[in-house]
C-alpha positions, 0 to 999 in steps of 0.5 A: 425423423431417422427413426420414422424413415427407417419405420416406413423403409421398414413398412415398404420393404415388408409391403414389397416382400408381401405383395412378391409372395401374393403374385409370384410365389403361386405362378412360380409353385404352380408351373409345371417342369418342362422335360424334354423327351427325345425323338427315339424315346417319343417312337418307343412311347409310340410303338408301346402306345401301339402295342397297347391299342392292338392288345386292347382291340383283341381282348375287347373282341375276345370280350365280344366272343365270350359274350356271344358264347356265353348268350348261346350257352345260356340259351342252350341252358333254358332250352334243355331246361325246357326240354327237361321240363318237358320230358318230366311232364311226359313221364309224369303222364305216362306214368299216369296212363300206364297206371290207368292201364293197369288198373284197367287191365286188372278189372279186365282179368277180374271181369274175364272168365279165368283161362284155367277151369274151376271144375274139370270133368273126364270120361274114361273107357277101359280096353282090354285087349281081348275084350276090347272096352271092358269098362268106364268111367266118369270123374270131376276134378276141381280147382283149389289154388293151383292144383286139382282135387277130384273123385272119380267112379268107374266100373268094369261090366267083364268083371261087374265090379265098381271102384271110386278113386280120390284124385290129386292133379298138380 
C-alpha cells in the first residue's frame, strides 16, 4: 500500500501544481506593474501635454491657412488659365481679321486706279528774250517700272526748225 499512497500523493501533488499553473500563472503574468508617479513629474507631464495641445492647435490652423491660400491659388491659376485662353482666342481672331484686311485692302489697291500716271504728257513753250515765245513743244512720257521713257517734238518758228528728243525721267 506504500506504494500506492505515494502514487496518488504523487498524482495530487501534480493535480495541485497543474490546476496553480491554470489559474494563477495567467492572473500573475498578465497583471500590469503599478508605477507610481509623483506630484511634480504629473505637472511636468501636464505642462508638456499643454504645450503640445497649443503646437497642435497652431499647426492645424497653419494647415487651415495653407489650405485657403492654396484654394485661392488654384483659383487664381484657372482664372488666369482662362484669361490666357481667352486672349489666345482674341489674337487668334485678329490675326484673322488683319488677314481678311489685307487681302481686302490689296484687292482695293489692285481695283484703284494706280496714284502715279501710266502716260505723262507735257506741253512746252520756248521764250526768248527778245522775241518772247519763239517756239513749242509737245512730248509723251510713259511709265516702265519706276521711271519714265518718253519722246518729245518741238519746234522753234524764229528759227523754223523742228528737233525731237528721247526722254528718260527717274
Amino acid at each position: 500500500m506504500k506504494k500506492s499512497k505515494l502514487g496518488y500523493l504523487i498524482i495530487a501533488f501534480l493535480l495541485v501544481w497543474a490546476l496553480a499553473q491554470f489559474f494563477l500563472l495567467p492572473a500573475i503574468c498578465s497583471a500590469e506593474p503599478v508605477y507610481m508617479i509623483t506630484e511634480t513629474e504629473l505637472v511636468t507631464l501636464e505642462q508638456n501635454s499643454n504645450r503640445q495641445l497649443e503646437i497642435s492647435s497652431q499647426l492645424a490652423q497653419e494647415l487651415q491657412t495653407a489650405k485657403k491660400q492654396l484654394k485661392a491659388s488654384e483659383k487664381e491659376s484657372t482664372e488666369a488659365k482662362l484669361q490666357k485662353e481667352q486672349l489666345q482666342k482674341q489674337l487668334i481672331e485678329l490675326e484673322a481679321s488683319s488677314k481678311n484686311q489685307e487681302t481686302f485692302q490689296k484687292e482695293i489697291l489692285k481695283s484703284l486706279p494706280p496714284s502715279v500716271p501710266v502716260v505723262l504728257r507735257e506741253i512746252g513753250a520756248k521764250i526768248d528774250v527778245d522775241h518772247y515765245v519763239s517756239g513749242i513743244s509737245y512730248g509723251v512720257s510713259r511709265r516702265i517700272g519706276s521711271k519714265y521713257i518718253g519722246l518729245r517734238g518741238e519746234y522753234d518758228w524764229g528759227e523754223k526748225k523742228a528737233g525731237v528728243w528721247l526722254t528718260y525721267t527717274y
